[in-house]
C-alpha positions as CSV (number, residue, x, y, z in Angstrom):
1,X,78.9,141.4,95.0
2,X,82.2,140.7,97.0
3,X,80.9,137.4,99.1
4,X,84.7,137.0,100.7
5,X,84.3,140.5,102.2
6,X,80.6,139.8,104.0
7,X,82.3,136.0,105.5
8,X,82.6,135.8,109.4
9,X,86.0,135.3,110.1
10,X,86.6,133.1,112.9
11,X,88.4,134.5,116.1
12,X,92.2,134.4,115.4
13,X,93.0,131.8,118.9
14,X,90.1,129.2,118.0
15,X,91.4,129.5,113.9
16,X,95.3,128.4,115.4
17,X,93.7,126.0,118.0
18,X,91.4,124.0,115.0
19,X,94.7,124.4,112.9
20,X,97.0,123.1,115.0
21,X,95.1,120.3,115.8
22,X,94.3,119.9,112.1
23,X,97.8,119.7,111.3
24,X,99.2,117.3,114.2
25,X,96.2,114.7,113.1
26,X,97.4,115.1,109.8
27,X,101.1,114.5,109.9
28,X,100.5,111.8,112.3
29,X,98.5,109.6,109.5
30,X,101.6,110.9,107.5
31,X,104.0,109.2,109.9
32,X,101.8,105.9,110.2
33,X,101.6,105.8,106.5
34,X,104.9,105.9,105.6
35,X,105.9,103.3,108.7
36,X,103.4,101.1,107.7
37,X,105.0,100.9,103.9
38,X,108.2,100.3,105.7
39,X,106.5,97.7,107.7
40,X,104.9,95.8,104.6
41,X,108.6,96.1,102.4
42,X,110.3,94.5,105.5
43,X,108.0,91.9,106.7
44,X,105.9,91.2,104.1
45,X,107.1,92.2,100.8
46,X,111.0,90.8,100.6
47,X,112.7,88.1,102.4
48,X,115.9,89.0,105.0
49,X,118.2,88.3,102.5
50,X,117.5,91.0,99.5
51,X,119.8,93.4,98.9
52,X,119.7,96.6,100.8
53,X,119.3,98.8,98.0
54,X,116.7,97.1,96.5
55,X,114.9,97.6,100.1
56,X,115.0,100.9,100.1
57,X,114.0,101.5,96.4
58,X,110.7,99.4,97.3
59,X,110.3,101.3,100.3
60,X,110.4,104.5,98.5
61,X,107.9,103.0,96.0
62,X,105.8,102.4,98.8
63,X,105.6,106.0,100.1
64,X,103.9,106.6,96.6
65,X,100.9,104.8,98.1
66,X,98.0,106.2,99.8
67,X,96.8,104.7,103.5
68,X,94.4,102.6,101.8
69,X,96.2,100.7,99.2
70,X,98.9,100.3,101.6
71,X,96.2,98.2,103.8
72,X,95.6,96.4,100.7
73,X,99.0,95.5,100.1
74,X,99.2,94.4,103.9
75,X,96.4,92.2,103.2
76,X,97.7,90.6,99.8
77,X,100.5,89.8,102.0
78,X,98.9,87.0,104.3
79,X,102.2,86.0,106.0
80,X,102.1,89.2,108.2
81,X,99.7,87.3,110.9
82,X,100.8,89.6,113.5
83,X,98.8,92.2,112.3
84,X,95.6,90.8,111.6
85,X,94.7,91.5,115.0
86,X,95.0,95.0,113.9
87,X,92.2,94.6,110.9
88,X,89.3,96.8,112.3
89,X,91.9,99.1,113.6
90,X,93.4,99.5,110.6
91,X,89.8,99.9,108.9
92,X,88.8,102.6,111.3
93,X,91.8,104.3,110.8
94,X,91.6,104.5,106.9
95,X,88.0,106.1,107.6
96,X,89.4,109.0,110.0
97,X,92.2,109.6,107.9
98,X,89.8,110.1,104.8
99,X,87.3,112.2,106.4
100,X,90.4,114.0,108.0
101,X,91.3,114.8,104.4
102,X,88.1,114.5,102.8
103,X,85.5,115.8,104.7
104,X,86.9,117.7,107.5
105,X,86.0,121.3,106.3
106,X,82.9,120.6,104.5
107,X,81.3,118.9,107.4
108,X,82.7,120.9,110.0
109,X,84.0,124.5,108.9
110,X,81.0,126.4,110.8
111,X,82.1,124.8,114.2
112,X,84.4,127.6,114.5
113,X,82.2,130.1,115.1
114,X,80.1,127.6,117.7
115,X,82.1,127.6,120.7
116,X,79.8,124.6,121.9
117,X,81.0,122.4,118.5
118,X,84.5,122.8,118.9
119,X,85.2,120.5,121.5
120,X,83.9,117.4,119.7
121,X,86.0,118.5,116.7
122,X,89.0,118.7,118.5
123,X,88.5,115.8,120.2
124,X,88.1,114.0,117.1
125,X,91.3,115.3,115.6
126,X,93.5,114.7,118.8
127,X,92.0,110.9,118.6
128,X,93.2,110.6,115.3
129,X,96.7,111.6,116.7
130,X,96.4,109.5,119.5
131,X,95.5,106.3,117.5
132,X,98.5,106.8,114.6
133,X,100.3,107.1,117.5
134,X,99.2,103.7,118.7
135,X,99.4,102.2,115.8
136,X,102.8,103.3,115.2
137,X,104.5,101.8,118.4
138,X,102.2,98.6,117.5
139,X,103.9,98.0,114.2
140,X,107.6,99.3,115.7
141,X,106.9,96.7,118.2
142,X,106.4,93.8,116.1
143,X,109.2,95.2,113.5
144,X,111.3,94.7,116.1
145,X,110.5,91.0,117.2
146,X,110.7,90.3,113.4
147,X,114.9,92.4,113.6
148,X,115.5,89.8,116.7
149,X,114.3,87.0,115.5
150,X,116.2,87.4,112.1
151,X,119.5,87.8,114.6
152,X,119.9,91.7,115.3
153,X,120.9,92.6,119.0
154,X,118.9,95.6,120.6
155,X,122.1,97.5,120.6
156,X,122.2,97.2,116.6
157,X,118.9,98.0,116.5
158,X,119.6,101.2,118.6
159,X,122.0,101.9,116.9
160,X,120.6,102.0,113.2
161,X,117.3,103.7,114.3
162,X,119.7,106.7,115.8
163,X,121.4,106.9,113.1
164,X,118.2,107.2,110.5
165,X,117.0,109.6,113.1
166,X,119.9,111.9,112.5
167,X,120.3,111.3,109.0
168,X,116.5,112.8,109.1
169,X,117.2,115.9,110.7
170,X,115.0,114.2,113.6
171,X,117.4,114.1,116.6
172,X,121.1,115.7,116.9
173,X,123.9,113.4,117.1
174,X,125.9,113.3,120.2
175,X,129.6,114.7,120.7
């Protein structure tokens, strides 16, 4: 018996709403990840004065890890007292992000064909987003007090996130 061929199939417009929303939650915890490994190589991992390569070799290293060792490795790191307010947040986080990967489908897969379920689900997803969002500027923030107080002007500062925003195919560089 062909099972695949008796399946509902959900109505095309809810499918690309759940997915969309699906996807933004997900590249979001991608984005927070891979700041926060940048984060924990700059400010808690290597002092000012290491080389630049070596930087960026430990940074890509770090975009190896997963959400949850990179907390861990923020946590082994106990000079980075700026974030400890961040502690629950962080822990909160980690659990979205794994039932966002994890347990998404399995727990909620049927709530697209319940009209009534959908909008707790997307809901969930779009706080998600909204908190790696958060978290993100959070970090940037205090990434940046660190980049001041080590002696680079706003302008440099500016100037070096433009040009890493270009260099990923982010932004287009001005004429």
């Amino acid at each position: 018996m062909d099972f695949r061929a008796m399946m509902k199939t959900p109505d095309p417009e809810t499918f690309a709403q759940v997915m969309t929303a699906i996807g933004n939650a997900l590249w979001s915890c991608q984005q927070f990840e891979s700041l926060l490994g940048q984060f924990i190589v700059l400010l808690v991992k290597l002092p000012p004065d290491r080389a630049e390569k070596e930087t960026l070799e430990l940074i890509e290293r770090m975009h190896g890890k997963t959400l949850g060792a990179l907390i861990t490795e923020l946590r082994k790191g106990k000079n980075a007292t700026a974030v400890s307010s961040f502690e629950l947040r962080f822990d909160k986080f980690l659990d979205d992000r794994n039932w966002l990967v994890h347990r998404s489908w399995r727990e909620h897969s049927n709530d697209l064909y319940d009209a009534a379920r959908l909008p707790p689900l997307l809901a969930r997803l779009d706080g998600i987003s909204q908190e790696s969002n958060q978290l993100q500027r959070a970090l940037a923030g205090i990434t940046e007090r660190w980049m001041h107080d080590q002696g680079f002007t706003s302008e440099q500062i500016d100037a070096e996130t433009i040009e890493r925003l270009i260099s990923q195919g982010l932004i287009r560089p001005t004429d």
